[in-house]
BAFI-3210 file (N, C-alpha, C; in Angstrom, 3 decimals, decimal comma, padded with zeros to 6 digits):
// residues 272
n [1|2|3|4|5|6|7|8|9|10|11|12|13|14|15|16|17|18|19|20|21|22|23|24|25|26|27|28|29|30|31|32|33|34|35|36|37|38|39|40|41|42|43|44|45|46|47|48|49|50|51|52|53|54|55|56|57|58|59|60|61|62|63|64|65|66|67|68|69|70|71|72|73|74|75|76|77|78|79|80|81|82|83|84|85|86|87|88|89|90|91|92|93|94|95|96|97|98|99|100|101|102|103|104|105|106|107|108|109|110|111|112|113|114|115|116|117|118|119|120|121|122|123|124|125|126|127|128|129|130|131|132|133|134|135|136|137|138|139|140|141|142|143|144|145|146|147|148|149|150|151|152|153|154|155|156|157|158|159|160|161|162|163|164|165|166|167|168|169|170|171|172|173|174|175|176|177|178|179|180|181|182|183|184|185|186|187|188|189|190|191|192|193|194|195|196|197|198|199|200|201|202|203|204|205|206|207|208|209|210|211|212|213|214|215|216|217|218|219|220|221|222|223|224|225|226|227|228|229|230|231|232|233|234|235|236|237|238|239|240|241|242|243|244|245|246|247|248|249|250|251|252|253|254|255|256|257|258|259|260|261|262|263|264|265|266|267|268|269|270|271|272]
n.u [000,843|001,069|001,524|-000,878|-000,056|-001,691|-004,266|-007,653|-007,811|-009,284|-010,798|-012,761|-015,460|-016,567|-015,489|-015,203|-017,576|-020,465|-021,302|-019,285|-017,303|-017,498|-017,076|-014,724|-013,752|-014,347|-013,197|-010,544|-010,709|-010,982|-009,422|-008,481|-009,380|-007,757|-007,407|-007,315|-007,650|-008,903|-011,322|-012,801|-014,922|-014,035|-014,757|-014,655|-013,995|-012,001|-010,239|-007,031|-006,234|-005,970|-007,255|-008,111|-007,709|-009,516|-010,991|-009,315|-007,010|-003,965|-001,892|-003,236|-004,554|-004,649|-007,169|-008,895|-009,503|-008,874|-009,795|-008,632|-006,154|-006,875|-008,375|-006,027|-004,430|-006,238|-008,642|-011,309|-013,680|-016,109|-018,546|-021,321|-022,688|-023,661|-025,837|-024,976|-022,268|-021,863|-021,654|-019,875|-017,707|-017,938|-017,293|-014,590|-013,779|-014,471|-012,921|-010,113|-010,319|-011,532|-013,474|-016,930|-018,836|-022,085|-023,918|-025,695|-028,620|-031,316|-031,214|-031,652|-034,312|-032,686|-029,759|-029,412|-029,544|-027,084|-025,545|-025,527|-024,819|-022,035|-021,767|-021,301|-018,159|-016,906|-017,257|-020,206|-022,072|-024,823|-027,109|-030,211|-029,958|-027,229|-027,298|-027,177|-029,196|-031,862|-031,840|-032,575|-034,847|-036,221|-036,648|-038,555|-040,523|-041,609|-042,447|-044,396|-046,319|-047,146|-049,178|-050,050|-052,186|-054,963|-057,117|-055,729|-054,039|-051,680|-048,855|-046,277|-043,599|-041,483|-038,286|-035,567|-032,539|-032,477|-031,143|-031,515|-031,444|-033,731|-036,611|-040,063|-037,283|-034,594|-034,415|-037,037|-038,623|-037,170|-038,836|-041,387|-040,906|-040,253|-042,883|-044,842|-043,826|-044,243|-046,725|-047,446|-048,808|-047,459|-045,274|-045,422|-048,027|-049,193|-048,351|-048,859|-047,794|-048,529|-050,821|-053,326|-056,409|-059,608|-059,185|-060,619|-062,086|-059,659|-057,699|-057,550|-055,821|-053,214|-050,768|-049,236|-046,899|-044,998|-043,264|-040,553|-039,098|-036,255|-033,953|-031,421|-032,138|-031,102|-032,020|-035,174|-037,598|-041,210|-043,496|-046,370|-048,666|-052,274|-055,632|-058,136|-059,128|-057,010|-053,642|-050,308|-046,750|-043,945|-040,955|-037,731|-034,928|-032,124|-029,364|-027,472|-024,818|-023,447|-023,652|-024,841|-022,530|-020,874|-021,909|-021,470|-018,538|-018,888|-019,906|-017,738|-015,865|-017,272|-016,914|-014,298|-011,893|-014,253|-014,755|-017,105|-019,964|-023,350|-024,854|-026,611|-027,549|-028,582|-027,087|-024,845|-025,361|-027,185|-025,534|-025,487]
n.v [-001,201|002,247|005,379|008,340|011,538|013,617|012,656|011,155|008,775|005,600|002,695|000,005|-001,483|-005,567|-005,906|-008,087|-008,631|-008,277|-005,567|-004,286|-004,659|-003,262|-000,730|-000,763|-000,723|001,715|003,609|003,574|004,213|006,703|010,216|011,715|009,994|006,940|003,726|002,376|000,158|-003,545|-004,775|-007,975|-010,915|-012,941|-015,916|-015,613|-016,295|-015,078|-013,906|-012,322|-012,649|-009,933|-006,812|-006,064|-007,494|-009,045|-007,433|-006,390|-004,382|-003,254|-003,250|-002,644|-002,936|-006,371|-008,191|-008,366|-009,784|-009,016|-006,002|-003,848|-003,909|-003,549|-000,968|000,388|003,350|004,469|006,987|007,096|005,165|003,068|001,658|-000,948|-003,677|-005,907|-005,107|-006,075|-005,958|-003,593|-002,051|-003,344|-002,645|000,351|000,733|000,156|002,273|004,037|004,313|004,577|006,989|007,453|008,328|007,795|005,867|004,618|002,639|000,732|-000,895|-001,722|-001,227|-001,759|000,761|000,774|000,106|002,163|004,096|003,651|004,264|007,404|007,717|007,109|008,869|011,014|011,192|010,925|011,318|011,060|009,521|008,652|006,690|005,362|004,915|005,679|006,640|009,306|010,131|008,602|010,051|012,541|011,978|011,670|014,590|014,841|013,358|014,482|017,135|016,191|014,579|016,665|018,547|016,631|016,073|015,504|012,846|010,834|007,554|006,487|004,479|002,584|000,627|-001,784|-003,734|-005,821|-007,662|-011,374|-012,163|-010,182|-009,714|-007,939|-006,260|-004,140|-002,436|-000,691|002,132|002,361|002,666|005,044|006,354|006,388|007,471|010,043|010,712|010,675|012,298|014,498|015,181|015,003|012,958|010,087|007,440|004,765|004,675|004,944|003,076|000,186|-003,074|-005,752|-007,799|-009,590|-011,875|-010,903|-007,646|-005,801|-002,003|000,347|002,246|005,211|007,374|005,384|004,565|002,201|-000,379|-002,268|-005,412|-006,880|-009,935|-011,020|-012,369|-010,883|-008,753|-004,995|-002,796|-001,996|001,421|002,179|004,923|005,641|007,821|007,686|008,432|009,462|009,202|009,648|008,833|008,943|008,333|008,010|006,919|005,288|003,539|001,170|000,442|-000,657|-000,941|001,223|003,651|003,748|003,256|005,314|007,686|007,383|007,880|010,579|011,536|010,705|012,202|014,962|014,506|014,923|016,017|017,048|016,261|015,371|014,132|013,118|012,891|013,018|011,706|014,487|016,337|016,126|016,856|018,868|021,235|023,423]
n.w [000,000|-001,035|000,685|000,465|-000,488|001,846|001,600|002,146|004,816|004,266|006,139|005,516|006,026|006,133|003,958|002,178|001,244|-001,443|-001,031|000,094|-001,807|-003,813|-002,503|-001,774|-004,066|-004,658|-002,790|-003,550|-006,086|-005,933|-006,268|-003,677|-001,653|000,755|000,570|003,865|005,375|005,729|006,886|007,604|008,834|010,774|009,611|007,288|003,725|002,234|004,091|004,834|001,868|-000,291|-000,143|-003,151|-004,705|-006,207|-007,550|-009,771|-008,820|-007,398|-004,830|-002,522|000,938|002,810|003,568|007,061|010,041|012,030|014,467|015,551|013,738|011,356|011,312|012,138|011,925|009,896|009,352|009,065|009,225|007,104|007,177|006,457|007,361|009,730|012,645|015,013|014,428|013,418|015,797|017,496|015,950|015,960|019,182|019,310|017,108|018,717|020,739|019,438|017,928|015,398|013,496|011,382|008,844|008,534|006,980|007,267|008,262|010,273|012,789|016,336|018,412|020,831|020,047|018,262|020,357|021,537|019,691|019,217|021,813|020,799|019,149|020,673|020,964|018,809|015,525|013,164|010,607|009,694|007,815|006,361|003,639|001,695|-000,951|-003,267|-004,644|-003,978|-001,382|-002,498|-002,913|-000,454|000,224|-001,604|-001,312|001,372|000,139|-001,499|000,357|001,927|000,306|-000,638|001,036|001,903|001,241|-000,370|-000,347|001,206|000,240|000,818|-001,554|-001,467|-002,728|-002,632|-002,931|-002,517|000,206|001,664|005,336|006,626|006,883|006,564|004,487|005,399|003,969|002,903|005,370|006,405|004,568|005,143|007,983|007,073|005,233|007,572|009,258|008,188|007,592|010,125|011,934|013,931|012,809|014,525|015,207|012,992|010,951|008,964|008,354|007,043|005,453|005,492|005,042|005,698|005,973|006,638|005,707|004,325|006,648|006,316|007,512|007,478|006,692|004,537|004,029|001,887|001,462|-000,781|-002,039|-003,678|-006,185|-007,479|-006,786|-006,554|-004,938|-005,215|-004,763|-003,792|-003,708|-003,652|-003,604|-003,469|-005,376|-005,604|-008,803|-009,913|-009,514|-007,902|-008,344|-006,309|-008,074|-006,973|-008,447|-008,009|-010,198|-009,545|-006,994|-007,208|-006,816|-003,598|-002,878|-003,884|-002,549|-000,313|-000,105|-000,326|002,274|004,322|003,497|004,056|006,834|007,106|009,218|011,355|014,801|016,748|016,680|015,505|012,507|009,489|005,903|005,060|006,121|004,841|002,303|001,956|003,507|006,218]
ca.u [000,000|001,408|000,798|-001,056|-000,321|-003,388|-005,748|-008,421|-007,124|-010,798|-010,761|-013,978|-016,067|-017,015|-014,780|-015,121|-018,609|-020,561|-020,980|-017,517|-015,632|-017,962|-016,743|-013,088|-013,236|-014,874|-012,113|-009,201|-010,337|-010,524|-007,885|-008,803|-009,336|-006,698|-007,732|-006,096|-007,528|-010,237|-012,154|-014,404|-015,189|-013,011|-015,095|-014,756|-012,941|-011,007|-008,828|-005,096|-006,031|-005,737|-009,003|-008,865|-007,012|-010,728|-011,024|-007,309|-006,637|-002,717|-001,177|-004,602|-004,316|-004,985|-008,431|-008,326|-010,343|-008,032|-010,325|-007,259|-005,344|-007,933|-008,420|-005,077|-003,830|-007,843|-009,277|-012,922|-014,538|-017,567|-019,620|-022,065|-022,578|-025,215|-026,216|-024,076|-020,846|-021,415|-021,812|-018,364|-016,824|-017,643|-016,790|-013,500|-013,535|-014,736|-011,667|-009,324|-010,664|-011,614|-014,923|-017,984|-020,105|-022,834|-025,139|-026,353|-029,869|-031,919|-030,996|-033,238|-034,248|-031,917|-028,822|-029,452|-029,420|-025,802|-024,972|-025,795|-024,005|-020,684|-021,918|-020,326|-016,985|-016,406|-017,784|-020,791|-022,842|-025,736|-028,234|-030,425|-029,364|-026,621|-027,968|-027,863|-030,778|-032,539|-032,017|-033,082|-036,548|-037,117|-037,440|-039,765|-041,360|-041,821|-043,175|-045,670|-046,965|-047,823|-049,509|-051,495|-052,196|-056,163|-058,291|-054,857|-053,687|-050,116|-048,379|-044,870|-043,396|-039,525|-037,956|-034,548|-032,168|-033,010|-029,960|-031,391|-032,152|-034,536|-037,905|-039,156|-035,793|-033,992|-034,601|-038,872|-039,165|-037,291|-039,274|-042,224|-040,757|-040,599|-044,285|-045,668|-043,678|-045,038|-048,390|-048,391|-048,511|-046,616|-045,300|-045,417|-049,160|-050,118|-047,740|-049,284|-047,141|-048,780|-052,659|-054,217|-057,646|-060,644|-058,517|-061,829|-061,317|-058,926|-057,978|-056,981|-054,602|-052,527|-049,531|-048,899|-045,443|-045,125|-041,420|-040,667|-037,651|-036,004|-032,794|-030,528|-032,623|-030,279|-032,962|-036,284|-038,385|-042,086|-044,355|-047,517|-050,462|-053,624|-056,029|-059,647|-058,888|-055,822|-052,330|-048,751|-045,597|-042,725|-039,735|-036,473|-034,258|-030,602|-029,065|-026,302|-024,604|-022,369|-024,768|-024,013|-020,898|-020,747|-022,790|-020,143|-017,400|-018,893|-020,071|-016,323|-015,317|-017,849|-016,392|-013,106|-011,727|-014,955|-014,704|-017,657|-021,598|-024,190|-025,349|-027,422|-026,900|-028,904|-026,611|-023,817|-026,460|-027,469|-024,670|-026,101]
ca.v [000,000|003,570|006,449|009,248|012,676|014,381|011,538|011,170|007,503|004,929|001,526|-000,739|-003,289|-006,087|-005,591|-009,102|-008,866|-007,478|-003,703|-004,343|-005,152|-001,927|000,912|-000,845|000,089|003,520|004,342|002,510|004,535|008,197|010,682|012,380|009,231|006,732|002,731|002,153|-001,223|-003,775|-005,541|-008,659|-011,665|-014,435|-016,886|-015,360|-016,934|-013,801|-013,275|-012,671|-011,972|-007,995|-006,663|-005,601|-008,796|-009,946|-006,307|-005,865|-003,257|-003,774|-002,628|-002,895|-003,848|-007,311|-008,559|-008,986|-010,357|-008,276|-004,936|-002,615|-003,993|-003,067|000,250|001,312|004,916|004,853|008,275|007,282|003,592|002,796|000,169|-001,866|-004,817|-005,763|-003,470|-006,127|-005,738|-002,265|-001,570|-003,619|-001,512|001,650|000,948|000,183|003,365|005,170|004,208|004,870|008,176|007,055|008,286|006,386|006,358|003,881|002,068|-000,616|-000,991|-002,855|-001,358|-001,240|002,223|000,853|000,116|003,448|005,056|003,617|005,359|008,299|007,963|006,755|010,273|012,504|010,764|010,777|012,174|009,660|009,996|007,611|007,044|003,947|004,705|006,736|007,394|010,539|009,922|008,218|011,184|013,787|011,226|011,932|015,616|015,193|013,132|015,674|018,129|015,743|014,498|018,135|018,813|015,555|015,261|014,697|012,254|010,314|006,361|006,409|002,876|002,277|-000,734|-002,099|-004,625|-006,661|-009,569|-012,872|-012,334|-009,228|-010,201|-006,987|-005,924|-003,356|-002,062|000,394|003,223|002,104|002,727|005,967|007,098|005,860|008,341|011,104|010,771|010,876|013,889|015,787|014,738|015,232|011,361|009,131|006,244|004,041|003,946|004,565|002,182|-001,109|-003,452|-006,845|-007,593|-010,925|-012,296|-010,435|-006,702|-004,461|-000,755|000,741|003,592|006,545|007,678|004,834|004,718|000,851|-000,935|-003,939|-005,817|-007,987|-010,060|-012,461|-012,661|-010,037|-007,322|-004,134|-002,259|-000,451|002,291|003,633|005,714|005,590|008,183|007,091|009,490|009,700|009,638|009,643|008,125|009,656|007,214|008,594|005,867|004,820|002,276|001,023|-000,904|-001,053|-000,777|001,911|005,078|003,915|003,953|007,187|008,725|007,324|008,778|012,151|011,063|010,081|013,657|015,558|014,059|015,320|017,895|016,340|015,533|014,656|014,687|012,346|013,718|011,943|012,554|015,266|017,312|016,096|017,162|020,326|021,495|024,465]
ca.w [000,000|-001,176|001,096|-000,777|000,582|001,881|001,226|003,926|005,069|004,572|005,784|004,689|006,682|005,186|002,825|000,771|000,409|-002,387|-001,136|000,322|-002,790|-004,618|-001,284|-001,987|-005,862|-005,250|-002,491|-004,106|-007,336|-005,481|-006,095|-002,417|-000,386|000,359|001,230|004,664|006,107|005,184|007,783|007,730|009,670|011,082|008,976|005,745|003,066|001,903|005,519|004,253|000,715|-000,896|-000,778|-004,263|-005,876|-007,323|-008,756|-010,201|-008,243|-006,714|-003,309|-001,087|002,248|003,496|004,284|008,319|011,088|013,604|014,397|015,647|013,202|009,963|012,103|012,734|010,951|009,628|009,973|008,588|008,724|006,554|007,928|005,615|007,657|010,312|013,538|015,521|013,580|013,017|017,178|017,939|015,560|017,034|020,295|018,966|016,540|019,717|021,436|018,605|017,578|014,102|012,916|011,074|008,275|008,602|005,733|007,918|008,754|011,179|013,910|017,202|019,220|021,845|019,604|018,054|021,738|021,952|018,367|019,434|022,786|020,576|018,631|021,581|021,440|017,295|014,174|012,669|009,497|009,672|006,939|006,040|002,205|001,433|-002,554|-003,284|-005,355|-002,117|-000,355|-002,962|-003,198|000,826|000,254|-002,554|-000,647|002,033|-000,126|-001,897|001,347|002,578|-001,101|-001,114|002,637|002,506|000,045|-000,806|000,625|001,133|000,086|000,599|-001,740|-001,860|-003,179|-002,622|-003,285|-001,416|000,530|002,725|006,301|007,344|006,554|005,543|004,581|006,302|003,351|003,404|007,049|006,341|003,423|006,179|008,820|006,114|005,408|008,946|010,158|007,228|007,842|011,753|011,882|014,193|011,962|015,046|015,189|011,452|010,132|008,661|007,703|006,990|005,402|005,375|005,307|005,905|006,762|006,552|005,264|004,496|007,615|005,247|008,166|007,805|005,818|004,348|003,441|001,074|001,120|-001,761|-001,558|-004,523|-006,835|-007,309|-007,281|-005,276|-004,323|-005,499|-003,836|-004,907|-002,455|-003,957|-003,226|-004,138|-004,709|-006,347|-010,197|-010,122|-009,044|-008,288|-007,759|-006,349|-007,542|-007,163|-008,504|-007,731|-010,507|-008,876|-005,480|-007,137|-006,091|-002,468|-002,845|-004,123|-001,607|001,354|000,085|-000,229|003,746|004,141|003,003|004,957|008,298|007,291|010,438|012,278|015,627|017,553|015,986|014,864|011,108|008,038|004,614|004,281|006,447|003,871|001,000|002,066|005,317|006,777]
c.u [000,871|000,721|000,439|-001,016|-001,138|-004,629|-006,246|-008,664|-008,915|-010,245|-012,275|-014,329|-016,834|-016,875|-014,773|-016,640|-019,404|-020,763|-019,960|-016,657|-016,278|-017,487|-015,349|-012,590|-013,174|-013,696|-010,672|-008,680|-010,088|-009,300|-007,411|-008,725|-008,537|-007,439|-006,486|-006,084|-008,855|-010,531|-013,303|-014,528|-014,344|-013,437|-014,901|-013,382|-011,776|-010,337|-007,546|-005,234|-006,624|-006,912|-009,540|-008,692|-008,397|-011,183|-009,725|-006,967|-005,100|-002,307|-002,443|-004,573|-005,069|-006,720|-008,154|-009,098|-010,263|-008,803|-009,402|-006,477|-005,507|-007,824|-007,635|-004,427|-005,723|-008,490|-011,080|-012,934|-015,487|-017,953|-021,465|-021,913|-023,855|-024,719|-025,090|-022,666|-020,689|-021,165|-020,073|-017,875|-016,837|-016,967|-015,566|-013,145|-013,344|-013,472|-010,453|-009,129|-010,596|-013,210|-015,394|-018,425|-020,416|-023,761|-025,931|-027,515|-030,059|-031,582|-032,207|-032,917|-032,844|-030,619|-028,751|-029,070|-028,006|-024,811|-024,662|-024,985|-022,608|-020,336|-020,956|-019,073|-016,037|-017,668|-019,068|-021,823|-023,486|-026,919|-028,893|-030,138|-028,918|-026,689|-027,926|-029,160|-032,283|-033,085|-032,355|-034,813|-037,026|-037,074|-038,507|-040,681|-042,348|-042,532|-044,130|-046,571|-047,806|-048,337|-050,926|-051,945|-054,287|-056,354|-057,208|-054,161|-052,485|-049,308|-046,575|-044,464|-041,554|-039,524|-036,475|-034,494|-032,885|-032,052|-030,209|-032,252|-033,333|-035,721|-038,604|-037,921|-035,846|-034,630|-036,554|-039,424|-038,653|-037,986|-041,039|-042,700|-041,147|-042,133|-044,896|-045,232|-043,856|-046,524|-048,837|-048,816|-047,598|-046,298|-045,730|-046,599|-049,585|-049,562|-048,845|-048,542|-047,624|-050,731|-053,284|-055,649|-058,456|-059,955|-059,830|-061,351|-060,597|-058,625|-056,581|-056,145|-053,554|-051,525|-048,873|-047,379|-045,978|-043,491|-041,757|-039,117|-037,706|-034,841|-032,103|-030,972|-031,773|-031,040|-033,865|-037,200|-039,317|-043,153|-045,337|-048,760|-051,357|-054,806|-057,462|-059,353|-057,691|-054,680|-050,816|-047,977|-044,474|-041,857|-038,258|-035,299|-033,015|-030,444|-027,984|-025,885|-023,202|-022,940|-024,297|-022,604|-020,361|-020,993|-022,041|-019,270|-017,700|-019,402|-018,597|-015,481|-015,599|-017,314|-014,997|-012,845|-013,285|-014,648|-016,163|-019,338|-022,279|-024,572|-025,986|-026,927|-027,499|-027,946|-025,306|-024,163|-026,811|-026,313|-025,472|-025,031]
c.v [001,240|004,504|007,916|010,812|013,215|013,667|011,708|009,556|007,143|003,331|001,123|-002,045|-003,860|-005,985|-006,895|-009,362|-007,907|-005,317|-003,258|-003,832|-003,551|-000,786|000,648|-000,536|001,080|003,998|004,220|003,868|006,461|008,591|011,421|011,151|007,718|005,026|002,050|000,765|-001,839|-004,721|-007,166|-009,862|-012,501|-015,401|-016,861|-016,114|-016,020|-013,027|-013,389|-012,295|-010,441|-007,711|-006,446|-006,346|-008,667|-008,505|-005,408|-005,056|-003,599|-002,748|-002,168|-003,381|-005,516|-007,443|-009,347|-008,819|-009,430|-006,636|-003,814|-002,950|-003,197|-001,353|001,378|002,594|005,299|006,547|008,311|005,733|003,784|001,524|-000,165|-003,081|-005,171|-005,611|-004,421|-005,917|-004,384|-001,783|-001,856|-002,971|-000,510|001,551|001,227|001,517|004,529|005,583|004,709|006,389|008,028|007,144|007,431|006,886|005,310|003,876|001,064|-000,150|-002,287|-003,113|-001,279|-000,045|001,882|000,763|001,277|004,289|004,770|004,120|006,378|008,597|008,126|008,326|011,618|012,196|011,439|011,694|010,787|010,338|008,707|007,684|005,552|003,641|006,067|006,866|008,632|010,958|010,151|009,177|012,574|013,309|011,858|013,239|015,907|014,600|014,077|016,571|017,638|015,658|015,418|018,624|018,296|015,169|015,155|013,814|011,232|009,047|006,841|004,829|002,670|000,822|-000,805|-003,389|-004,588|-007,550|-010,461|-012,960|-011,181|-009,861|-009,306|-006,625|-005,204|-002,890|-000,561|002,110|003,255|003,038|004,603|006,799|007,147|007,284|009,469|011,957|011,162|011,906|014,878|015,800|014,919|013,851|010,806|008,029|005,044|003,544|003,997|003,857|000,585|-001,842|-005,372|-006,899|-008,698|-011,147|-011,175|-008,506|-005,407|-003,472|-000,262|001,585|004,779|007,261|006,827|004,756|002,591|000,602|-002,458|-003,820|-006,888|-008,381|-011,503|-011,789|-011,693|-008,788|-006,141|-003,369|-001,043|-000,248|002,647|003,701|005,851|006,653|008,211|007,932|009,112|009,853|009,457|009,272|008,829|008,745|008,008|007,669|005,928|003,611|002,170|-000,308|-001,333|-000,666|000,993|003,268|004,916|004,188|005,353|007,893|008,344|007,858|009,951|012,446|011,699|011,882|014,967|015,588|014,790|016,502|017,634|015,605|014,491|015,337|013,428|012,963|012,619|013,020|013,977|017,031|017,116|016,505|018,531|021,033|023,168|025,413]
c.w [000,000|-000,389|000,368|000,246|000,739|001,685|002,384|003,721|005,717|004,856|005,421|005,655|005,881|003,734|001,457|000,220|-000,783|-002,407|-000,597|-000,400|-003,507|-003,714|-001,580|-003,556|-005,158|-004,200|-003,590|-005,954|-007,517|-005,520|-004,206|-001,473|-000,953|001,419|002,499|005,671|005,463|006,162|007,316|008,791|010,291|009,532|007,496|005,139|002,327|002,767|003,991|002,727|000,513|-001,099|-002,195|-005,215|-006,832|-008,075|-009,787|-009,866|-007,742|-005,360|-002,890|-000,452|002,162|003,848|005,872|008,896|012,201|013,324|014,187|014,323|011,620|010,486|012,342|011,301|009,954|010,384|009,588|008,757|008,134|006,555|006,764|006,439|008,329|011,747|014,613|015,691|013,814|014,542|017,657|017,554|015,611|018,142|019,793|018,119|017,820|020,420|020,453|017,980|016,166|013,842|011,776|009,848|008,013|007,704|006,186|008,689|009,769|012,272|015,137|017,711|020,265|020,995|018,812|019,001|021,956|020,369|018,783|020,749|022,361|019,878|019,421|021,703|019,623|016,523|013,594|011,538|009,705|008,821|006,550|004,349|002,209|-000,246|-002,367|-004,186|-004,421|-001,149|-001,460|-002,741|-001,447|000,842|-000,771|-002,163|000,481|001,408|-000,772|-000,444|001,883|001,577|-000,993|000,752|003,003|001,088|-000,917|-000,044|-000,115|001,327|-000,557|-000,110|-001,670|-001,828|-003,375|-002,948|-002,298|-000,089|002,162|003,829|007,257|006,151|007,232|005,393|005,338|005,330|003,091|004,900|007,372|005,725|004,986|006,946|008,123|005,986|006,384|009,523|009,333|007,244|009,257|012,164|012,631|013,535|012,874|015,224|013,868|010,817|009,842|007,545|007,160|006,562|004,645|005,573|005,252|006,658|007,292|006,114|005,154|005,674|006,726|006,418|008,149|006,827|005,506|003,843|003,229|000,861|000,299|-001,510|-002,667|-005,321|-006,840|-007,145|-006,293|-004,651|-004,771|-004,393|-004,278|-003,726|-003,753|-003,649|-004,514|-004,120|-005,748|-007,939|-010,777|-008,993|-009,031|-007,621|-008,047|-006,164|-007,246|-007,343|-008,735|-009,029|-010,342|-007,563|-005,758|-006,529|-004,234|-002,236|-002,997|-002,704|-000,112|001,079|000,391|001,575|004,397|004,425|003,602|006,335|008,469|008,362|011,557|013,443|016,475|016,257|015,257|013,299|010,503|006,660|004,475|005,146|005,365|002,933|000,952|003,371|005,205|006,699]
res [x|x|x|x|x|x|x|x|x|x|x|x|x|x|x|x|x|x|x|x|x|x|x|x|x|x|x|x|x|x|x|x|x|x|x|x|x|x|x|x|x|x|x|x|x|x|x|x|x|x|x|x|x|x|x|x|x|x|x|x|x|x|x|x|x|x|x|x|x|x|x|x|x|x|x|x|x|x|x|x|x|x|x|x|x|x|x|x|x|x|x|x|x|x|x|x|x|x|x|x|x|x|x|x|x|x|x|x|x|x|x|x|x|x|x|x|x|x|x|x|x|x|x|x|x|x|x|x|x|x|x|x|x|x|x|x|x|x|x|x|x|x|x|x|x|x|x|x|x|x|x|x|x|x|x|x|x|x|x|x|x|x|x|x|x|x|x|x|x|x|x|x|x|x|x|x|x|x|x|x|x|x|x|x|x|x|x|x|x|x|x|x|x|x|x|x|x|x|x|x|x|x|x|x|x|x|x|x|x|x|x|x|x|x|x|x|x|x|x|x|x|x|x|x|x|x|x|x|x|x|x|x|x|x|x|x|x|x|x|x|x|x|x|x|x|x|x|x|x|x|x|x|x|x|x|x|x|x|x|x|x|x|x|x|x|x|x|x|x|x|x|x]
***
């Protein structure tokens, strides 16, 4: 590994899997940021080999099990993994003084409450999709919502590979949130997420989600209001994992000179 002067030094969790090996191009291929460790499991079959061998990339660190070790001279991690993974490796960031930027969903309120605690120690960007697409869709969302807010059902759909273990997804549940605090809506009681048998009426306060889940699909988004005559679908579709990627580095970049603070993209999207 060549040190690049002035780079802002990224390592990568979950570095051998597929939004792994896509955050280890998109750093690897930055002239600004500089790949400085790659993280993944014990179990994985890509310990000890170059994270970027399977994308011809040359002189990329090691794929390693060892946290400090992935960690060490790291001035940013980006975490893609799941909410357990991503928690160990704060602490450890916390301790190190190595800020975050988080893509991993499916966390609970309480493992959130210890985000947010790791928040006053380090720098953290947390978003359930870092798209910048994603995140232009939840302010248009926002301003449809407050547009169409009587005489209109609101129907969240998404769709993933076979491979994702959460439901709805992390960017659903935000588009969800979106909705209901433009509407004066708690999501927690108007949410309906499930509708079998005999459901009776619709309740036109409630805000629905449908998850679909099969083959490679990376992930679509469409908010739906439903309205008397007429129909408006607000979508979005990933055909690739490279849009995330994108949208961490510019995370990544934001953090730079960051010490302590929780943020989401849209403070990286719009900064005040």
């Amino acid at each position: 590994m060549i040190d690049v002067q002035g780079a802002i030094r990224v390592a990568v969790a979950g570095a051998s899997g597929r939004m792994g090996q896509m955050l280890v191009e998109a750093v690897s291929r930055a002239d600004d940021l500089q790949l400085s460790g790659a993280l993944d499991v014990p179990s994985s079959a890509a310990i000890g080999r170059e994270a970027g061998a399977l994308l011809g990339l040359s002189n990329t660190p090691s794929i390693t099990a060892d946290l400090a070790a992935g960690l060490t001279g790291a001035q940013v991690l980006i975490d893609f993994t799941r909410p357990e993974g991503t928690l160990a490796h704060l602490a450890l960031c916390r301790e190190l003084g190595v800020n975050a930027v988080i893509g991993t969903t499916g966390f609970t309120e309480a493992q959130k409450a210890q985000i947010a605690e790791h928040a006053k120690h380090i720098a953290i960007v947390m978003a359930p999709n870092m798209s910048v697409g994603v995140n232009v869709v939840f302010k248009l969302l926002d301003m449809a919502a407050r547009a169409l807010n009587e005489g209109y059902d609101i129907e969240v759909i998404e769709a993933h590979h076979r491979h994702k273990v959460d439901a709805p997804s992390g960017t659903a549940l935000k588009m969800g949130e979106v909705l209901a605090a433009a509407l004066g809506r708690d999501l927690n009681h108007c949410a309906v997420y499930a509708r079998e048998g005999v459901t009776g009426e619709r309740d036109p306060s409630s805000i629905g989600f449908a998850a679909i889940r099969g083959g490679d699909i990376v992930g679509d988004h469409t908010v739906m209001f439903a309205g008397t005559g007429e129909r408006i679908e607000i979508s979005h579709r990933a055909s690739s994992r490279a849009g995330y990627a994108q949208g961490s580095l510019r995370a990544a970049r934001f953090l730079a000179g960051k010490t302590t603070g929780l943020f989401g993209m849209h403070d990286v999207l719009w900064p005040q």
